[in-house]
C-alpha positions, 0 to 999 in steps of 0.5 A, a space after each residue: 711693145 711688152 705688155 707691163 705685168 701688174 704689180 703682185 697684190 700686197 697683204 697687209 701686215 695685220 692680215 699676215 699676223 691673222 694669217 700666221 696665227 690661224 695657221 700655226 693653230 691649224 697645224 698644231 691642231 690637225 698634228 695633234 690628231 694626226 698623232 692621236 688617229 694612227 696617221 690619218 692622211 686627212 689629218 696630215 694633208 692638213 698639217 702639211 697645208 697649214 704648215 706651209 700656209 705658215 711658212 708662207 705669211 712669215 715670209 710676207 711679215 719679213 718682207 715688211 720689215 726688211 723689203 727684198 732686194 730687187 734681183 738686177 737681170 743680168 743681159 750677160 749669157 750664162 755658157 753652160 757645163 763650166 763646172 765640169 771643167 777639170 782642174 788642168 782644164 780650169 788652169 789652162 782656161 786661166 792662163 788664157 783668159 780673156 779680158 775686155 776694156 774699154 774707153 771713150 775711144 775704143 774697145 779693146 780685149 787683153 790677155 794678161 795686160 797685153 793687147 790683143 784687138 781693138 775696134 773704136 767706138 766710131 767704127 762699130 756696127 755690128 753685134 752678134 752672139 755666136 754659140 761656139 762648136 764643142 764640147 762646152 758650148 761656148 758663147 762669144 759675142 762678136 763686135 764688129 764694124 767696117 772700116 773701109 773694104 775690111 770688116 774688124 772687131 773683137 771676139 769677146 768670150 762671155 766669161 771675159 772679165 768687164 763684159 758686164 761693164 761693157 754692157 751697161 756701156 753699151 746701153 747707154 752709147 748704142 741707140 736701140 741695144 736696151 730696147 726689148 728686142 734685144 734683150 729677148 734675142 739675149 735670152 734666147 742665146 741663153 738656152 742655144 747649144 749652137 748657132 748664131 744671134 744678131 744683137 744689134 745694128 747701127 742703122 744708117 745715118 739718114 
């Protein structure tokens, strides 16, 4: 089980007035001296301080009246190098772009509207994230299942447009794919150049 980090300690806004007036004075005041003793470094090291000081019980005064915006953690791996594509690169990957979709019966992959695999909700089983071999590190995640003596699925590319949405549906219909074990092997894909990492299991029915 995570250990639960503690809430960051919130300064007041009376305290964070205080705190930018002391600094901006402090700053004012070791700049001016700075200035006038042929650049003592003390003077500077103190100016910086006090400027950053500044800085810093501004942004708690902002944060009082316009709250920052909770950053939503993204479950989806970023492939690494995508900007140095070229151009002609770039066109080609366009033309073969993948997407996936998905229904309250199936998933389904599509390149430029037209069908390419699907696997139903019923039959899936499997879910890994394999780092594909290349120049680009590429990573793919495979949904799979077993549907009599065969194994089928999907290979999903992790740039494929709604692959966020099947995610998010994938927490809510897989039981145990939201738990924190999944999501860390998730993060450990993030920084892989190679390999292969299990997600997730249906367990067997008891």
């Amino acid at each position: 089980m995570s250990e639960l980090k503690p809430a960051p300690r919130k300064i007041s806004l009376p305290f964070s007035l205080f705190g930018l007036a002391a600094a901006v004075a402090l700053a004012l005041w070791a700049g001016n001296h700075y200035m006038r003793n042929e650049a003592s470094l003390f003077y500077g090291l103190a100016a910086g301080l006090s400027f950053g000081a500044a800085f810093a019980f501004g942004q708690q005064i902002k944060n009082h009246f316009v709250p920052p915006r909770a950053r939503k953690s993204s479950w989806k791996v970023e492939a690494p190098g995508a900007a140095g594509l070229s151009p002609a690169k770039l066109a080609a990957q366009a033309a073969r772009k993948i997407n996936v979709e998905f229904d309250d019966q199936e998933i389904r992959t599509t390149v430029r509207g037209t069908r390419r695999e699907g696997i139903a909700w019923s039959e899936l089983s499997d879910i890994t994230i394999r780092i594909s071999e290349g120049d680009l590190p590429e990573p793919q995640w495979i949904i799979a299942g077993r549907v009599g003596d065969d194994i089928k699925g999907v290979l999903v590319p992790n740039d494929a447009e709604g692959l966020d949405a099947l995610m998010d549906a994938f927490k809510q219909r897989l039981p145990g794919f939201s738990d924190d074990q999944t999501y860390q092997t998730i993060i450990a894909a993030m920084s892989a150049l190679e390999g292969s990492f299990h997600i997730w299991s249906r367990k067997p029915a008891t």
